[in-house]
PQR file with spaces between the fields and no chain letter, atoms N, CA, C, O and H, PARSE charges and radii, in Angstrom:
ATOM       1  N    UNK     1      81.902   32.436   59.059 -0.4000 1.5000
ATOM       2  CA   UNK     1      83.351   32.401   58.806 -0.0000 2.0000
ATOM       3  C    UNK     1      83.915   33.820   58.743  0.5500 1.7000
ATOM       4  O    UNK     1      84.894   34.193   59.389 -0.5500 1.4000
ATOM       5  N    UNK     2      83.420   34.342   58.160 -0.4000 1.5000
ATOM       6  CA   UNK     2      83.680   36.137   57.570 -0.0000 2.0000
ATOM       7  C    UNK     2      83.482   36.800   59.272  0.5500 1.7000
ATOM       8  O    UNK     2      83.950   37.908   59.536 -0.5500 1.4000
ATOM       9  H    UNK     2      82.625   34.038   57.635  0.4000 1.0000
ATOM      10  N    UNK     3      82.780   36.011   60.279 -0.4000 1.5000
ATOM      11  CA   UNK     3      82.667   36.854   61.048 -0.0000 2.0000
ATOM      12  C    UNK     3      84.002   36.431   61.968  0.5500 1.7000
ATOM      13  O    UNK     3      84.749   37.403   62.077 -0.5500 1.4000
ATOM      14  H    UNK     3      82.400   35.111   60.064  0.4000 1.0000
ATOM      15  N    UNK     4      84.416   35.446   62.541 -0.4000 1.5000
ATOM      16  CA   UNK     4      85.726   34.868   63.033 -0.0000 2.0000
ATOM      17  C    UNK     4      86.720   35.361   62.418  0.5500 1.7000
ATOM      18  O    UNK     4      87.565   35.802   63.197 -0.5500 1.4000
ATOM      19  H    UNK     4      83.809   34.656   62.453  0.4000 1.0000
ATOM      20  N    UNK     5      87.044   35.501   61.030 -0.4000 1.5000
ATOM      21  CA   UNK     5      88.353   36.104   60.341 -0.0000 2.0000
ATOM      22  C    UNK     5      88.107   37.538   60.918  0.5500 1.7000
ATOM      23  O    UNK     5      89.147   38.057   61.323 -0.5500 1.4000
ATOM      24  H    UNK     5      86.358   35.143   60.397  0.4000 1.0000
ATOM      25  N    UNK     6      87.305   38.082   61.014 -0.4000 1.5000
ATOM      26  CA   UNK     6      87.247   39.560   61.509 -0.0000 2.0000
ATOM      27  C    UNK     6      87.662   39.746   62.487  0.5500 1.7000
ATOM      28  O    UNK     6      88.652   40.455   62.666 -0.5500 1.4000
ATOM      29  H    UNK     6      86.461   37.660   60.685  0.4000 1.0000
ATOM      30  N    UNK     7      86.713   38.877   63.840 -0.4000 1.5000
ATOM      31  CA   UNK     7      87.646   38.987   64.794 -0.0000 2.0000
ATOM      32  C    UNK     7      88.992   38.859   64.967  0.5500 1.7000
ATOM      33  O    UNK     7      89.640   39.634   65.671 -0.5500 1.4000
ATOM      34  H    UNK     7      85.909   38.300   63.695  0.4000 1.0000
ATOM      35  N    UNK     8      89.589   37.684   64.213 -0.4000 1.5000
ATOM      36  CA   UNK     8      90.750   36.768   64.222 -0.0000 2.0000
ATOM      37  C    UNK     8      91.954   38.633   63.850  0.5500 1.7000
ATOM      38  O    UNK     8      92.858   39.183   64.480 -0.5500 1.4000
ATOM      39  H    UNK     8      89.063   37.054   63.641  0.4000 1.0000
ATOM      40  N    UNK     9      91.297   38.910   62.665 -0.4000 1.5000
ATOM      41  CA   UNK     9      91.967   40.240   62.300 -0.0000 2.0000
ATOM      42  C    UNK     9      92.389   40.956   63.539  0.5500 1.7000
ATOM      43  O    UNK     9      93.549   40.940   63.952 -0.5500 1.4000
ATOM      44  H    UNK     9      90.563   38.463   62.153  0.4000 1.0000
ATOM      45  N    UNK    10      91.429   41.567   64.102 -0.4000 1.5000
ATOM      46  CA   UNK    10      90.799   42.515   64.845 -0.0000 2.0000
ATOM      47  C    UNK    10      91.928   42.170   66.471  0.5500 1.7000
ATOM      48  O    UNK    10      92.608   43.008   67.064 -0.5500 1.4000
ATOM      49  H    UNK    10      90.487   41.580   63.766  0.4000 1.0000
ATOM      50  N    UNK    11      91.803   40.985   66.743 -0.4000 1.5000
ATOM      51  CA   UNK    11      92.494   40.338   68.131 -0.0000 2.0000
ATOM      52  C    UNK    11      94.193   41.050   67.547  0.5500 1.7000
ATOM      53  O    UNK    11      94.837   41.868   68.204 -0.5500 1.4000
ATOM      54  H    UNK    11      91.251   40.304   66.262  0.4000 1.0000
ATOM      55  N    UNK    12      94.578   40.533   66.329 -0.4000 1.5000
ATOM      56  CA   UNK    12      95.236   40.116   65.791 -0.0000 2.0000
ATOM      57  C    UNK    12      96.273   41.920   65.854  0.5500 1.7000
ATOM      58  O    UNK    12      97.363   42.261   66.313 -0.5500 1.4000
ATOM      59  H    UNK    12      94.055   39.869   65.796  0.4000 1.0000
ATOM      60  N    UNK    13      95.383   42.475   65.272 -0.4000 1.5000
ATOM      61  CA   UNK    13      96.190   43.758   64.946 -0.0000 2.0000
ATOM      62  C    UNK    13      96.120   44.524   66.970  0.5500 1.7000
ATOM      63  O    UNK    13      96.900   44.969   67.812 -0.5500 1.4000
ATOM      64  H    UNK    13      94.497   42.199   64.899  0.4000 1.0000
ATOM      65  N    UNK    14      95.009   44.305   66.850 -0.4000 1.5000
ATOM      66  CA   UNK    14      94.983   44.581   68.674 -0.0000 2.0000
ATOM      67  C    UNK    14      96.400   44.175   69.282  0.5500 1.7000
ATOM      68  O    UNK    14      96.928   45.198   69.718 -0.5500 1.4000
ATOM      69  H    UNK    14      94.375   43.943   66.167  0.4000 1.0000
ATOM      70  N    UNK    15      97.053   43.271   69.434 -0.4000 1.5000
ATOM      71  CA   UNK    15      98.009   42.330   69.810 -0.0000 2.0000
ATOM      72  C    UNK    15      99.107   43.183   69.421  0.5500 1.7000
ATOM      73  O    UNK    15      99.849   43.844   70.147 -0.5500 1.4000
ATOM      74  H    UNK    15      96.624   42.440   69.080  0.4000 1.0000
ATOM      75  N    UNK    16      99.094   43.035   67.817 -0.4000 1.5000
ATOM      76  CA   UNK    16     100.604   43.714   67.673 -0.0000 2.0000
ATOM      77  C    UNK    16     100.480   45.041   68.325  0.5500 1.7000
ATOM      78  O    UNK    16     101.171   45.341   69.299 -0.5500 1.4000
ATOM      79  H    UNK    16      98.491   42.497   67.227  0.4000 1.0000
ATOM      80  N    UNK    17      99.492   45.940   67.726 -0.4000 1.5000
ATOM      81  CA   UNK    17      99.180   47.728   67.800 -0.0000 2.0000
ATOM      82  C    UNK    17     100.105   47.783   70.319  0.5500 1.7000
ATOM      83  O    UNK    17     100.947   48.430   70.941 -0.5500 1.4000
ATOM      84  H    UNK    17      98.931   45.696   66.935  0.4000 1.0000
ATOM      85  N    UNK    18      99.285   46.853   70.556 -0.4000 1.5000
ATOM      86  CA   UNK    18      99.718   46.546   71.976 -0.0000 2.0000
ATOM      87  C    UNK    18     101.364   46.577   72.148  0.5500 1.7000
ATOM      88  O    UNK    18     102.020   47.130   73.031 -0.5500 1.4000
ATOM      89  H    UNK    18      98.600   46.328   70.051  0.4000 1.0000
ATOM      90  N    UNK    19     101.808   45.814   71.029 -0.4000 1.5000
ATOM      91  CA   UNK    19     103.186   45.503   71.366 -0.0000 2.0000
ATOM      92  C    UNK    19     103.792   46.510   70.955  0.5500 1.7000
ATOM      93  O    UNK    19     104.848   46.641   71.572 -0.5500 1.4000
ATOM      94  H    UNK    19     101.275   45.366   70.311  0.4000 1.0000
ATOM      95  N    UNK    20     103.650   47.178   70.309 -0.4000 1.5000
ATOM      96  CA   UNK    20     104.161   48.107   69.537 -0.0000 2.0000
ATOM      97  C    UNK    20     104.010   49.390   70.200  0.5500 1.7000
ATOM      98  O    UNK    20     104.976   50.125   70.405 -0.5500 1.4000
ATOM      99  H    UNK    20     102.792   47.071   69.808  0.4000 1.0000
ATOM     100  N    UNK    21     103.244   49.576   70.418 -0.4000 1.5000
ATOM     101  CA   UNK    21     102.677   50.954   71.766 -0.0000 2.0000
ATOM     102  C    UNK    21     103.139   50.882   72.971  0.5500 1.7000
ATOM     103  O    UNK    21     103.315   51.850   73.712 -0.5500 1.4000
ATOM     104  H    UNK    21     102.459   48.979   70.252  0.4000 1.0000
ATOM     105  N    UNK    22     103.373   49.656   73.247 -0.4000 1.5000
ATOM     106  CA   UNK    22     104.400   49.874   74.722 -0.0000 2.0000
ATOM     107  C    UNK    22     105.275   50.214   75.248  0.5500 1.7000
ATOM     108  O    UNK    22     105.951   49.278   75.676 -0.5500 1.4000
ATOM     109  H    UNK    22     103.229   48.870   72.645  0.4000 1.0000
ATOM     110  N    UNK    23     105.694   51.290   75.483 -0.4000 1.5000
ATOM     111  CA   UNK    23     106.915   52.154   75.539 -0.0000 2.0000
ATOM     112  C    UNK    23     107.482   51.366   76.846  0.5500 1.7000
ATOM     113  O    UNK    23     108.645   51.694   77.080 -0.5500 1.4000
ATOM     114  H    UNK    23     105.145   52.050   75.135  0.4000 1.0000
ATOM     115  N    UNK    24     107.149   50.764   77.419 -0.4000 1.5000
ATOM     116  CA   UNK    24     107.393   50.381   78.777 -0.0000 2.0000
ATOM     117  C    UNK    24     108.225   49.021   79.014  0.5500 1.7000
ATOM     118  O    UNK    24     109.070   48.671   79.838 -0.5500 1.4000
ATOM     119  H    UNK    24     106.204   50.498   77.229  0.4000 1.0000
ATOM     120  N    UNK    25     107.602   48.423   77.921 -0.4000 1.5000
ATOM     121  CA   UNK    25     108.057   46.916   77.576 -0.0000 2.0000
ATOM     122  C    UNK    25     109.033   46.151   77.178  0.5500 1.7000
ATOM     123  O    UNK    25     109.165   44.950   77.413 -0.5500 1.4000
ATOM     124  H    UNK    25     106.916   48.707   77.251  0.4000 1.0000
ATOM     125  N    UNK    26     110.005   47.119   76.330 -0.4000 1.5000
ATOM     126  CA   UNK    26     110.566   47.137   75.345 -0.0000 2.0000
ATOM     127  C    UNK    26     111.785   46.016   76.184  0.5500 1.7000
ATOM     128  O    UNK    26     112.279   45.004   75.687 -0.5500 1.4000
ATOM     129  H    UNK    26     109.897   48.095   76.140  0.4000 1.0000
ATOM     130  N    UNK    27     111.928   46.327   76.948 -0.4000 1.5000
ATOM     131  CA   UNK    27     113.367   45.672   78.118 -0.0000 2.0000
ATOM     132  C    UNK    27     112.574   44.166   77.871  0.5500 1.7000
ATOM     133  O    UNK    27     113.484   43.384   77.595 -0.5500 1.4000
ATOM     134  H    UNK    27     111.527   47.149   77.352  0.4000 1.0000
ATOM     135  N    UNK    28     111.445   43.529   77.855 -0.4000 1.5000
ATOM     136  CA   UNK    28     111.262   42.339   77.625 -0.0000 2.0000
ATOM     137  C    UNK    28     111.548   41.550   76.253  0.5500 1.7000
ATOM     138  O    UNK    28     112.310   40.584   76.220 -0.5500 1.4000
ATOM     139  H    UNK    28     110.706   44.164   78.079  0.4000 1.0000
ATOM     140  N    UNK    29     110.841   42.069   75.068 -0.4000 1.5000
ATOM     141  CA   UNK    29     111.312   41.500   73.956 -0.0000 2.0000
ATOM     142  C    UNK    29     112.897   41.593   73.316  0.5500 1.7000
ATOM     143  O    UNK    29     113.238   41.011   72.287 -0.5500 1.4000
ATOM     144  H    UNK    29     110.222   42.854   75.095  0.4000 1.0000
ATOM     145  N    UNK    30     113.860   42.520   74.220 -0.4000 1.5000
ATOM     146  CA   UNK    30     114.919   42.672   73.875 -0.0000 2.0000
ATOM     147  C    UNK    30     115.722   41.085   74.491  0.5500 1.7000
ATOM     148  O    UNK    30     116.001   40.192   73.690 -0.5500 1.4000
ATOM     149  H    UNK    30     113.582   42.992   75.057  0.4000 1.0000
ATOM     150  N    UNK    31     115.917   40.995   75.521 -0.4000 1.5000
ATOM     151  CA   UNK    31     116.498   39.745   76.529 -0.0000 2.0000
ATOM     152  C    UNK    31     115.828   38.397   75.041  0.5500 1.7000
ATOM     153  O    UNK    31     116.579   37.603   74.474 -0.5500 1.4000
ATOM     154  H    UNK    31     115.691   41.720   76.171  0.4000 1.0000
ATOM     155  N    UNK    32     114.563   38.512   74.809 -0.4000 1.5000
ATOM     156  CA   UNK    32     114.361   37.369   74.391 -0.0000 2.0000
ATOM     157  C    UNK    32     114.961   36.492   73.252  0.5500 1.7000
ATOM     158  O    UNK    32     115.200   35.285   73.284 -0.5500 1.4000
ATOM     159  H    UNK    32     113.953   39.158   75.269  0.4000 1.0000
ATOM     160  N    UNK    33     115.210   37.673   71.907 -0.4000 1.5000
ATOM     161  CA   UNK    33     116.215   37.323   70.577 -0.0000 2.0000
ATOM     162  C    UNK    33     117.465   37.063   71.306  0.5500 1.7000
ATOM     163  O    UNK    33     118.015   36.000   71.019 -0.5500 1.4000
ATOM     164  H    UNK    33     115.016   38.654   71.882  0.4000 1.0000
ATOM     165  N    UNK    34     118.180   38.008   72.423 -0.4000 1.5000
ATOM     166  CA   UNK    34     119.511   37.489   72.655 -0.0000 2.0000
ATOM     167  C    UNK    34     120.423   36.002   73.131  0.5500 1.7000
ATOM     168  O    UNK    34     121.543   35.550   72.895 -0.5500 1.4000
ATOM     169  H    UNK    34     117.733   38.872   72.656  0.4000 1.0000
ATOM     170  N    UNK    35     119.117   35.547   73.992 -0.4000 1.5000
ATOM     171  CA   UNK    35     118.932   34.449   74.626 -0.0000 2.0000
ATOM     172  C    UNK    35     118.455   33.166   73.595  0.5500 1.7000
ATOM     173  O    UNK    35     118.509   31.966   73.866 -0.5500 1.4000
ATOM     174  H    UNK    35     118.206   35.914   74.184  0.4000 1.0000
ATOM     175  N    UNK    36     118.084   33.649   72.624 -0.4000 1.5000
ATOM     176  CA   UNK    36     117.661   32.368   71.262 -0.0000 2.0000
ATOM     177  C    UNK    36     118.971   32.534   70.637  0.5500 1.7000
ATOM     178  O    UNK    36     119.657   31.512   70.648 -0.5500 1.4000
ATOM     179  H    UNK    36     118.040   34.624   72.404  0.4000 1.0000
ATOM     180  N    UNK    37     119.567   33.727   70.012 -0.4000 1.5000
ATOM     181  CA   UNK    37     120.575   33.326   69.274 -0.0000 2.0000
ATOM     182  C    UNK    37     121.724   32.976   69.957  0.5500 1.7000
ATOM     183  O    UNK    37     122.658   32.424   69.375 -0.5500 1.4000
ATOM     184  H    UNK    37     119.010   34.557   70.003  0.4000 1.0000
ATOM     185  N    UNK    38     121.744   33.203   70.964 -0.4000 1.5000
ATOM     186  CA   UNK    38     122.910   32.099   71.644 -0.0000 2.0000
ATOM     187  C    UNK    38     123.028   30.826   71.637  0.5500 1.7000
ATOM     188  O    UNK    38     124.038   30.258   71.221 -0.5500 1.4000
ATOM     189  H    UNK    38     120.985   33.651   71.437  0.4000 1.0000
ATOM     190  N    UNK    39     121.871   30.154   72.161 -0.4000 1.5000
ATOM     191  CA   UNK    39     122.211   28.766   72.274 -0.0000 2.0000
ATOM     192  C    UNK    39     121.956   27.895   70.268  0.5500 1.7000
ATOM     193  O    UNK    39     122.195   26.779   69.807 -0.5500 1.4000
ATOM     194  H    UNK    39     121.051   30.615   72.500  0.4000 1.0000
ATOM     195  N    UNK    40     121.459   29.011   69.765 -0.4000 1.5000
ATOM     196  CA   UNK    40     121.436   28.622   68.070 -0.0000 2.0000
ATOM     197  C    UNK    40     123.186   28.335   67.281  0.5500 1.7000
ATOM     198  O    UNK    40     123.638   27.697   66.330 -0.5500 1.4000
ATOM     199  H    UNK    40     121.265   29.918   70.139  0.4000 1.0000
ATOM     200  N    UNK    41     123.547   28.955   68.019 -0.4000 1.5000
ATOM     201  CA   UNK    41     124.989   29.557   67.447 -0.0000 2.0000
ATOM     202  C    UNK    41     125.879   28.150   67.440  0.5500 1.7000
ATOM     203  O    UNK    41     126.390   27.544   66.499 -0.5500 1.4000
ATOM     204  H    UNK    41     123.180   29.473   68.791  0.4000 1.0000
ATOM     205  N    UNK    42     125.854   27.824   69.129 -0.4000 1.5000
ATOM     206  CA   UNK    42     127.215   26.653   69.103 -0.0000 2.0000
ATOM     207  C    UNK    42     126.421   25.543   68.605  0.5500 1.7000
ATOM     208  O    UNK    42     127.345   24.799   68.275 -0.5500 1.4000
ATOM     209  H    UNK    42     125.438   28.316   69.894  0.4000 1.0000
ATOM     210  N    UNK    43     125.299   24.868   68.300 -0.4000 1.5000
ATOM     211  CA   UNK    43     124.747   23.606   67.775 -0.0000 2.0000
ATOM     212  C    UNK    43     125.009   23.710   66.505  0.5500 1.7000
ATOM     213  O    UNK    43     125.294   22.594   66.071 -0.5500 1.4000
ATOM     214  H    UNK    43     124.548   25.472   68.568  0.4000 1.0000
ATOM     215  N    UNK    44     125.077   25.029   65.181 -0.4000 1.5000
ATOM     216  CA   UNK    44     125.679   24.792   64.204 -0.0000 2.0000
ATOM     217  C    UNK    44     126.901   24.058   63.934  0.5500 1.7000
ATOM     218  O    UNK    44     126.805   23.092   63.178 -0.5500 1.4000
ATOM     219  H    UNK    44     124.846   25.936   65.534  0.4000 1.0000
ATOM     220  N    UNK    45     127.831   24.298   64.335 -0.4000 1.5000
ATOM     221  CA   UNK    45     129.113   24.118   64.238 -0.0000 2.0000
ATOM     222  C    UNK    45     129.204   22.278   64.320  0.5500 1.7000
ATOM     223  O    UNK    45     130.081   21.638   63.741 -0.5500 1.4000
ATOM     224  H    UNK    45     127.909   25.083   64.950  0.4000 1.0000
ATOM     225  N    UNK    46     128.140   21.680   65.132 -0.4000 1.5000
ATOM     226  CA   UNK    46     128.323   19.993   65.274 -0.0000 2.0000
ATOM     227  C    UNK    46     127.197   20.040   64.667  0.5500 1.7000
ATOM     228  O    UNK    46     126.438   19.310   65.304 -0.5500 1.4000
ATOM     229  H    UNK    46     127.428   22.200   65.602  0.4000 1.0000
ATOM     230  N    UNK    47     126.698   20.460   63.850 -0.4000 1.5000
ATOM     231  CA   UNK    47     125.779   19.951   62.867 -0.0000 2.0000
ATOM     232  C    UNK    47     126.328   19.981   61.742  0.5500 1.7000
ATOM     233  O    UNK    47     125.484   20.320   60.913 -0.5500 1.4000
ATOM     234  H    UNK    47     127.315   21.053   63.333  0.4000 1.0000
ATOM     235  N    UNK    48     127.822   19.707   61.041 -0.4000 1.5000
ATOM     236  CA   UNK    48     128.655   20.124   59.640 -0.0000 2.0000
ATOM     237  C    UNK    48     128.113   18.800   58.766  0.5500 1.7000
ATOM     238  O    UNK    48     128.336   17.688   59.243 -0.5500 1.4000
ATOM     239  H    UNK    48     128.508   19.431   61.714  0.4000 1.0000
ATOM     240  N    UNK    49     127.277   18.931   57.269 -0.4000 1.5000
ATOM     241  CA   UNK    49     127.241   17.615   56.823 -0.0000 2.0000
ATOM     242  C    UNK    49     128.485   16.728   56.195  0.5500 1.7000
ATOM     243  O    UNK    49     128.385   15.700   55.525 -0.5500 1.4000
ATOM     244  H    UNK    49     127.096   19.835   56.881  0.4000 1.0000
ATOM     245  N    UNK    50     129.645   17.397   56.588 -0.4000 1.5000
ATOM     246  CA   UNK    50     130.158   16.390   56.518 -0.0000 2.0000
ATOM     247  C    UNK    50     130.372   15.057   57.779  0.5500 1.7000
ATOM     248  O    UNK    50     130.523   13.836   57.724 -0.5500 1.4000
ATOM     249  H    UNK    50     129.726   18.232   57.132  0.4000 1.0000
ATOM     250  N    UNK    51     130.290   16.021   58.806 -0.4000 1.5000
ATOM     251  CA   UNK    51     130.183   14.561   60.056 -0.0000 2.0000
ATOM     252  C    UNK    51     129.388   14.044   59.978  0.5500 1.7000
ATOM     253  O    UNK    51     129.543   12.847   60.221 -0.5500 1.4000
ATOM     254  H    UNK    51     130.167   17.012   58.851  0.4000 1.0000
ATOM     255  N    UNK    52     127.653   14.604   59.508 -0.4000 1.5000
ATOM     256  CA   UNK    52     126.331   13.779   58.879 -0.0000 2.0000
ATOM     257  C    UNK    52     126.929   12.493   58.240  0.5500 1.7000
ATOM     258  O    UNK    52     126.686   11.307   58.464 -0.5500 1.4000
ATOM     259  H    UNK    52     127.528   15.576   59.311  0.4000 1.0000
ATOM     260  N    UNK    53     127.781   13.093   57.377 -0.4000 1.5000
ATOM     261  CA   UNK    53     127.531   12.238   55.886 -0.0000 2.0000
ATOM     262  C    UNK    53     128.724   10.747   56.602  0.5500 1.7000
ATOM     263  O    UNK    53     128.404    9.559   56.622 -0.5500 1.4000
ATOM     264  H    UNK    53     127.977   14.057   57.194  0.4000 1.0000
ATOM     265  N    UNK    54     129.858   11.249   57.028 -0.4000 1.5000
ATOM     266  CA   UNK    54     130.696   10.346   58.047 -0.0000 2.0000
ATOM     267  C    UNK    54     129.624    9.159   59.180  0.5500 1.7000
ATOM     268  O    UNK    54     129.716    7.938   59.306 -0.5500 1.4000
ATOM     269  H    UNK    54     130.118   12.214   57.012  0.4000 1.0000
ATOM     270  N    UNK    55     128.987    9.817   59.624 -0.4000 1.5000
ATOM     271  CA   UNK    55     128.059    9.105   60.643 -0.0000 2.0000
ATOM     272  C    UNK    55     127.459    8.048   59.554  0.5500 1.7000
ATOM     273  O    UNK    55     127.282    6.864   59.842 -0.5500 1.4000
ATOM     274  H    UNK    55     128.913   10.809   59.522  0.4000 1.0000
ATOM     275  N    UNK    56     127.104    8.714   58.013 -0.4000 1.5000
ATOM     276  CA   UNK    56     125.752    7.670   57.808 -0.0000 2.0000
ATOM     277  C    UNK    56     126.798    5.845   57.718  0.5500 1.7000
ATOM     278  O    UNK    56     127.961    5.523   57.474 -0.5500 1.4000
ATOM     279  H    UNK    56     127.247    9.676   57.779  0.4000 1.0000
ATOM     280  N    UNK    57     125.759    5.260   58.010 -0.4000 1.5000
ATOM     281  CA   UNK    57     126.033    3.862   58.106 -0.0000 2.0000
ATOM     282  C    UNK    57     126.390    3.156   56.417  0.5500 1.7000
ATOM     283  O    UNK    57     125.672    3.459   55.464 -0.5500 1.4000
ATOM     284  H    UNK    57     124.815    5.521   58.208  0.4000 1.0000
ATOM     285  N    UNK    58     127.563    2.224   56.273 -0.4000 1.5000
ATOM     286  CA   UNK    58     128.055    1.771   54.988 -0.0000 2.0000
ATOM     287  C    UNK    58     126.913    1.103   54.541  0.5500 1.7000
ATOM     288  O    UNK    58     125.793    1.007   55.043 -0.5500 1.4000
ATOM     289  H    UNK    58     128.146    1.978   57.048  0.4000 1.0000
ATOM     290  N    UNK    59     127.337    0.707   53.626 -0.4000 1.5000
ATOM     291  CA   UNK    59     126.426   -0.217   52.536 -0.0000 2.0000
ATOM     292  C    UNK    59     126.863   -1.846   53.057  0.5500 1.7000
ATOM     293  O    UNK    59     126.225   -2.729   52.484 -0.5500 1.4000
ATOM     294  H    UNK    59     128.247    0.785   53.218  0.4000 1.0000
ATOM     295  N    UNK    60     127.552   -2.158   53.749 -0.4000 1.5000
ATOM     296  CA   UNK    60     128.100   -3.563   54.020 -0.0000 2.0000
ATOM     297  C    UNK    60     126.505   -4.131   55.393  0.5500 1.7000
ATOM     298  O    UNK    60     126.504   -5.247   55.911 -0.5500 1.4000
ATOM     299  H    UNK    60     128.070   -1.441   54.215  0.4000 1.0000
């Protein structure tokens, strides 16, 4: 087990230390947050609990 968590570490910091050192890259992880918080943005607005609470079905 102790020997897998090591690796698991080891891959692990490898990975970031990679991402982080890439001076080259940077134009990729930028596009990616911009492109999530967009389509996050307008689905709030029709998610209000009060139209939830309107939708739920009566007691009849």
């Amino acid at each position: 087990m102790t020997q897998w968590l090591g690796y698991l570490g080891a891959v692990g910091m490898i990975m970031v230390g990679a991402g982080l050192n890439a001076p080259a890259e940077p134009a990729e992880p930028a596009p990616e947050p911009v492109v999530v918080a967009a389509p996050v943005a307008p689905p709030t607005p029709a998610m209000d609990p009060s139209a939830a609470q309107n939708n739920a079905p009566s007691g009849g």
